[in-house]
N, C-alpha and C positions, 0 to 999 in steps of 0.2 A: 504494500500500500504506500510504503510513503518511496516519499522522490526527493528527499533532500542530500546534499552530499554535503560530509559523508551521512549514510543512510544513520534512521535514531534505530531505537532497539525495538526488537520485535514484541510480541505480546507474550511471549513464552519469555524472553530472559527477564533475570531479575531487578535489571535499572529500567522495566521498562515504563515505571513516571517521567523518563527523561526525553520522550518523543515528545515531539511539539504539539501543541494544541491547534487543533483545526478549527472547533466551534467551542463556544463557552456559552450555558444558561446562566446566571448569575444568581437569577429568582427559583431556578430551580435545583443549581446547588450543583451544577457537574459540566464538566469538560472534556470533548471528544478528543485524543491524542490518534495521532495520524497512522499508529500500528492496529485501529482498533480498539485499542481500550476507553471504556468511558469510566473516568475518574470522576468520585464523587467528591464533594466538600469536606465530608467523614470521613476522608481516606480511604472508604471502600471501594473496591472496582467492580468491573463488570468485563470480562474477557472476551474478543470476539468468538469463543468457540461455546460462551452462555456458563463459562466455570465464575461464580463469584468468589469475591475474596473480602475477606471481612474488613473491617473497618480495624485500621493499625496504626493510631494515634499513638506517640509514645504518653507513657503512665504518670512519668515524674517532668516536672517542669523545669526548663532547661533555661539556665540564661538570670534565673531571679537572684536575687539580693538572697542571702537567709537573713 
């Protein structure tokens, strides 16, 4: 699917949040990426072969003050 060079990653590997976004809903909370996947705002996907993948927000908050 995609055409960019060099090509992003397919839907099967595992960086593959890092293809480019083709469409974004904003109201509705998710971004088509050009391998196929639609990335939710929860971090859940959607594969193009219909395998979902759960929503994998890290747990502990990174970055804060203690």
């Amino acid at each position: 699917m995609c055409q960019h060079t060099p090509t992003c990653p397919t839907a099967e590997q595992p960086d593959r949040e890092a293809a480019k976004p083709l469409a974004r809903a904003e109201a509705q909370g998710w971004t088509l990426l050009c391998n196929g996947v639609l990335l939710f705002d929860d971090t859940g996907e959607l594969l193009p072969n219909g395998t979902i993948v759960a929503p994998h927000r890290p747990t502990v908050a990174t970055g804060a003050a203690a």
